[in-house]
C-alpha positions in Angstrom: 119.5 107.7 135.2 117.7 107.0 138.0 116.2 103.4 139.4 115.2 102.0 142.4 117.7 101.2 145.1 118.0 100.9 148.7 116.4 102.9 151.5 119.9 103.5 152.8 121.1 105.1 149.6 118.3 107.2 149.3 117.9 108.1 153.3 121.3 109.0 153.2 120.7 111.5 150.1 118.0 113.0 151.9 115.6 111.7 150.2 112.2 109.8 151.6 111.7 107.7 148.1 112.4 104.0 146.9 114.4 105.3 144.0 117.0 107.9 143.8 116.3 111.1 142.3 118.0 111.8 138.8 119.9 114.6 140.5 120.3 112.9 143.8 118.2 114.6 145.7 114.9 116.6 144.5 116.0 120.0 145.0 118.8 119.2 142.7 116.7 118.1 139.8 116.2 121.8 137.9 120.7 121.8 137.6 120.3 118.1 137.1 121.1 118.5 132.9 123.6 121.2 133.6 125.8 118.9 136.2 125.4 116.0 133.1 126.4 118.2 130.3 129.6 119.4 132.5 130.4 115.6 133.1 130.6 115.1 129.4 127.1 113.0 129.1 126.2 114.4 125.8 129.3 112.5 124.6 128.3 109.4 126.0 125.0 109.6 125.0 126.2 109.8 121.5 128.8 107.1 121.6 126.0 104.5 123.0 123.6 105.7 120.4 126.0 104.7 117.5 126.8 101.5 119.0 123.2 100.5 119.2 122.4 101.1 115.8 118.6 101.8 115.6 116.8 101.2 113.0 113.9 102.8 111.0 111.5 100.3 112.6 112.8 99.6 116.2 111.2 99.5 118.7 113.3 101.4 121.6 113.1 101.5 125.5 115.9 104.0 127.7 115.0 102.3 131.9 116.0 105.0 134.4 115.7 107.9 131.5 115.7 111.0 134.0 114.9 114.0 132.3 114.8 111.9 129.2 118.3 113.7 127.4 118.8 110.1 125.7 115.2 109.2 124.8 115.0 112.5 123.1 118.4 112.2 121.1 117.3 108.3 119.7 113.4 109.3 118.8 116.2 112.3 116.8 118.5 110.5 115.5 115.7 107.9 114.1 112.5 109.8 114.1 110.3 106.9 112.4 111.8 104.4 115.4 109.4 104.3 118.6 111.0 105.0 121.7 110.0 105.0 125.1 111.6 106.5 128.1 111.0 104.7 131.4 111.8 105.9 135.1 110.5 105.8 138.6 110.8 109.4 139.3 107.2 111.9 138.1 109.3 114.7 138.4 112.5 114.0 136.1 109.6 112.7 133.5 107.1 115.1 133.5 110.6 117.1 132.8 111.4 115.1 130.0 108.0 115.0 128.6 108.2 119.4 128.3 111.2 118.6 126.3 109.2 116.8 123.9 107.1 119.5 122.7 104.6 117.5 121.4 106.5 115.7 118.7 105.3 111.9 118.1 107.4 108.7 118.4 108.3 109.6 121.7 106.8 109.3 125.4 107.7 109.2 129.0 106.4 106.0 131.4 106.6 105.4 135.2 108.3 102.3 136.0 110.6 100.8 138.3 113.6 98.9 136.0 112.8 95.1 137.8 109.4 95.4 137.1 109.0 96.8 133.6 105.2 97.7 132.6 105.8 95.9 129.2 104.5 93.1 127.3 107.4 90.0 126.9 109.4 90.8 123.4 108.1 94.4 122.9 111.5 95.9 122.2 114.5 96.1 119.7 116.4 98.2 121.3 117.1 98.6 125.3 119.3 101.2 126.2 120.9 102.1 129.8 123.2 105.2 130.7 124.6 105.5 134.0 122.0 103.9 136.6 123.1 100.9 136.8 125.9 101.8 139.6 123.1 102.8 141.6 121.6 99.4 142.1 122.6 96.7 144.7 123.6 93.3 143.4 120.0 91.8 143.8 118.2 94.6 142.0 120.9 94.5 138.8 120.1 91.0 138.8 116.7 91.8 138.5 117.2 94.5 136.3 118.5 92.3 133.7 116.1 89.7 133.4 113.6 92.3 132.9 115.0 93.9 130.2 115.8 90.2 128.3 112.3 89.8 129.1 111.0 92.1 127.1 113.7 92.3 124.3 112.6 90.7 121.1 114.9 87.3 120.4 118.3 89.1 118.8 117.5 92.1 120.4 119.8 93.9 122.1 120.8 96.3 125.4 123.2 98.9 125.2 124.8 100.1 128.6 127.4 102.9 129.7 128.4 103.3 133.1 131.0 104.2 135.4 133.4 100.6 136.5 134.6 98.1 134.3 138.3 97.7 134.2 139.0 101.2 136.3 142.2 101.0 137.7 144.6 103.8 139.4 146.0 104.5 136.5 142.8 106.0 134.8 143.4 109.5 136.7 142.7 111.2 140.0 138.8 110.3 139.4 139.6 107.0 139.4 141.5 106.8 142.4 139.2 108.3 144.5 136.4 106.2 143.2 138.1 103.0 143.9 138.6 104.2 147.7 135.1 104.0 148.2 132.7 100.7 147.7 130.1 101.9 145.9 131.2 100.9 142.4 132.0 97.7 143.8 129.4 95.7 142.0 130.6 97.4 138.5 134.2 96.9 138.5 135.8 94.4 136.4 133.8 91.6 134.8 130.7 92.2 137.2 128.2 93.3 135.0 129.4 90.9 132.3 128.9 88.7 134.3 125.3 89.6 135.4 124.2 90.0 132.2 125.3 86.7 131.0 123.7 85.2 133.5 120.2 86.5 132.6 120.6 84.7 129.3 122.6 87.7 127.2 125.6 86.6 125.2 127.2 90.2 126.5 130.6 91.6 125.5 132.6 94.8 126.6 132.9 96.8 123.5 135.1 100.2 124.7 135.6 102.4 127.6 137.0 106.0 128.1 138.9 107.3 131.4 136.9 110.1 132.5 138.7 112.6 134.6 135.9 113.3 137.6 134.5 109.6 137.1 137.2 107.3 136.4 136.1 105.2 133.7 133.1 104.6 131.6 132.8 101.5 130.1 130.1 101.0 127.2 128.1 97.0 127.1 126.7 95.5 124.3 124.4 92.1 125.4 122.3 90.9 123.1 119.3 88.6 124.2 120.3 84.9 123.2 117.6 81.8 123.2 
């Protein structure tokens, strides 16, 4: 869950790196899965994991994979699939990789979501849970071409995040969250939108009002030539 983002964001955090920290700031990082298993993640992780349908042979990438929570569950739910967990953050990784416990199928990479350290068409599967609000409009741009770069041709990326159609009505969460501009670029048809312009025939496909968050909305953009 984290990627890189603005020196403001992160200054403002307390933090002195190009990316923001998969807890917000470092000192965060060891309650970092207990804060996402009290916001429901597991859930979410599970619902994005059934709509991306890996198979036996895929070939799977999570970007901004923090302590690696959804990495782990795909390389479980499919354990002949490959999958790869990519972040800009050593500490959340070298995290996830203890989790590992030295079973195959599975590893942890360094990298920055724009600039993927991956051949072009390496992957099956993409998948994306709750970064992308973290990104200004130039990076998500970014972002997305990357990951259709390295998509094989049908392939597909599967994102949750917080935005999407959020309105007052989703709850006291939401409310608050719309007060703010910082889910600005994810609201409505934004990240449709983005996705579509990298070349992705992209398509909502559900959401859930989340009572501390507001809304999650789960993506489904396959890689169209």
């Amino acid at each position: 869950m984290t990627e890189k983002t603005t020196d403001s964001v992160t200054h403002s955090l307390g933090n002195r790196h190009d990316y923001l920290p998969a807890a917000g700031r470092d000192a965060l990082l060891p309650a970092y899965d207990l804060i996402t298993r009290l916001l429901g993640t597991p859930g979410v992780h599970a619902a994005l994991l059934d709509q991306a349908d890996i198979a036996a042979d895929h070939r799977v990438l999570e970007i901004g994979c923090g302590t690696g929570e959804l990495a782990i569950a795909a390389a479980r739910a499919r354990p002949s699939a490959e999958v790869v967990g990519s972040d800009p953050d050593p500490k959340a990784l070298a995290r996830a990789q203890r989790k590992v416990h030295g079973a195959s199928g599975i590893r942890f990479e360094r990298g920055y979501g724009q600039d993927l350290p991956y051949a072009d068409a390496t992957f099956d599967r993409v998948l994306s849970s709750m970064m992308f609000h973290h990104l200004d409009a130039e990076v998500k741009a970014a972002v997305a071409q990357e990951v259709r770069r390295v998509l094989r041709p049908g392939g597909s990326l599967h994102l949750a995040d917080i935005g999407g159609r959020m309105t007052p009505d989703d709850g006291i969460g939401a409310r608050i969250q719309l007060r703010g501009r910082h889910l600005e670029g994810n609201l409505g048809d934004r990240i449709p939108n983005i996705l579509r312009a990298a070349g992705f025939d992209c398509a909502e496909t559900a959401f859930r009002p989340h009572r501390i968050l507001g809304r999650i909305t789960f993506y489904r953009a396959v890689r169209v030539d």
